[in-house]
N, C-alpha and C positions, 0 to 999 in steps of 0.2 A: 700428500699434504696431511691424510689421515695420521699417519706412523709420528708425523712432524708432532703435531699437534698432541696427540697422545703420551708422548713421551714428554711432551713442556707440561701438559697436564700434571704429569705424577711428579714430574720434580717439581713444580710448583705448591702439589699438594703436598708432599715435603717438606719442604720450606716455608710451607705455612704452621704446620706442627710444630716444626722447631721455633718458629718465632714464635709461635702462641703458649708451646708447653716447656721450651728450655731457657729460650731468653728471657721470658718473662718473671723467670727462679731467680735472675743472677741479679744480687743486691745490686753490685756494681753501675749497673744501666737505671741510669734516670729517667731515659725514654727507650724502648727497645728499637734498636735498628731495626729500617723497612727493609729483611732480606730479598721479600717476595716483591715488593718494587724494584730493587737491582737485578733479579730473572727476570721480572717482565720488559724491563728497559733495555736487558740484551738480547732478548728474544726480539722484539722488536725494530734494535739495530741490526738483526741477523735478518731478519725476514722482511721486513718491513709492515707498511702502514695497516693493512690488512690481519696479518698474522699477530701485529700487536695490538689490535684492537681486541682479539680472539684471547690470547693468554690475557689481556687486561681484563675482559669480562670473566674468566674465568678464576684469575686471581682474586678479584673482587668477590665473584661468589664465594671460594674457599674464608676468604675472610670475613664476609658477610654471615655464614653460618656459623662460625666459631667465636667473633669478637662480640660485643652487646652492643654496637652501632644501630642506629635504623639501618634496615635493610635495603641495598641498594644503594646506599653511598657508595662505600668503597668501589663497586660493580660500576657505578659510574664514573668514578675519579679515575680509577682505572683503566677504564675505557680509551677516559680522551687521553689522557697519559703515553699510553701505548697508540694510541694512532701519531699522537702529535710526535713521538719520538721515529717510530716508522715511516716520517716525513724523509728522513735522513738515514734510513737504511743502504742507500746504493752510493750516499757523497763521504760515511764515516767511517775509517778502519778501528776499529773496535782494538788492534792488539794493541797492547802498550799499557802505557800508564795512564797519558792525557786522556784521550779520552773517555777512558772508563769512569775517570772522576768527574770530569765535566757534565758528562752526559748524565750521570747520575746524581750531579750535583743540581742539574736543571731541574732534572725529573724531581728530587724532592721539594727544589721553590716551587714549583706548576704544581705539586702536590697542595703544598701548603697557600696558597695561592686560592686553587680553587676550592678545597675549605673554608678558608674563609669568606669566599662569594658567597657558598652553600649556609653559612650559618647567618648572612646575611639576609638573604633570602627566605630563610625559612626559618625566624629568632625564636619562635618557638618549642621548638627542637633543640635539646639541649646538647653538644658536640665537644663541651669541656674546649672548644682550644683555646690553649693555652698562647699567646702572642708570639707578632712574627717574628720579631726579635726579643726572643726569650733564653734563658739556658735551656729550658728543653728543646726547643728546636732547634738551637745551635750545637747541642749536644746530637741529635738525632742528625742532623746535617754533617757533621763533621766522623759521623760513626760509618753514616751511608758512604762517603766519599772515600773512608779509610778502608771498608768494606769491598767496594766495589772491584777494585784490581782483581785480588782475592778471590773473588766472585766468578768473574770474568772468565780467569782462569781455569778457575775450574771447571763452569760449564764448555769452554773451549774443550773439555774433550768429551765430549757430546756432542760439539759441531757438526760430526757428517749426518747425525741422527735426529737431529734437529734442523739441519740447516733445508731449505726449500730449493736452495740454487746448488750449481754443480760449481767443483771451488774454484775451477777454469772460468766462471762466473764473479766471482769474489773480488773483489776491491783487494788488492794488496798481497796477493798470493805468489811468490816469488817462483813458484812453477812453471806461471802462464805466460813466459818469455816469448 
């Protein structure tokens, strides 16, 4: 579980660099896609509820030290994010196309969702967001979802090195006849 974890660690912390120092150059993006929310939501379908609690907390802190949020939002949003997603690690096959977008299209409403409870809750802290039905977050919704396949894929070949189950284990594995 060490090797597991250590390895989502650095692609995560990865992935956090790239969303915080490249995507955030490109005029183009109104809102920068959540890269490191689509790793943690497939890390999470991979591993399940445990394991995506783990990369959420840890996603969370990567972006908790780099963005100017209060600290321990994101660690938290993250959190449940990745548990609630690793509810459905052992009933979702992650290849394809559906799923990748749905599950990440979840993950972003539960994102934005529980944001909004949090600025709620705490209105004097200021958290900029911006409405649920906005263009930025229809923008940032529609980037994650085009994203996520994309995504998917590519950490698919990191699977054995990430993965905690043996693939004779795996949901959908055309081997295991």
């Amino acid at each position: 579980m060490f090797k597991s974890i250590l390895i989502s660690s650095i692609i995560l912390f990865v992935t956090t660099i790239i969303e915080s120092s490249i995507f955030t150059n490109i005029p183009f993006f109104i809102v920068v896609p959540d890269v490191v929310l689509i790793c943690s939501i497939y890390f999470s379908l991979t591993n399940g509820k445990l394991f995506g609690e783990i990369s959420g907390f840890i996603s969370g802190l990567f972006l908790d030290f780099i963005t100017g949020v209060p600290f321990g939002l994101n660690t938290l949003l993250r959190t449940i994010i990745g548990y609630l997603m690793g509810l459905f690690a052992k009933s979702v096959i992650i290849s394809g196309l559906i799923m990748p977008v749905l599950s990440v299209g979840i993950g972003t409403l539960i994102k934005r969702l529980l944001l909004i409870i949090v600025s709620l809750v705490f209105p004097k802290i200021n958290l900029s967001i911006y409405g649920f039905i906005s263009s930025q977050f229809l923008f940032e919704f529609c980037a994650n979802i085009i994203l996520a396949p994309v995504i998917f894929y590519i950490l698919g070949f990191f699977k054995k090195s990430i993965s905690l189950y043996d693939e004779k284990d795996m949901i959908g594995n055309e081997n295991s006849k």
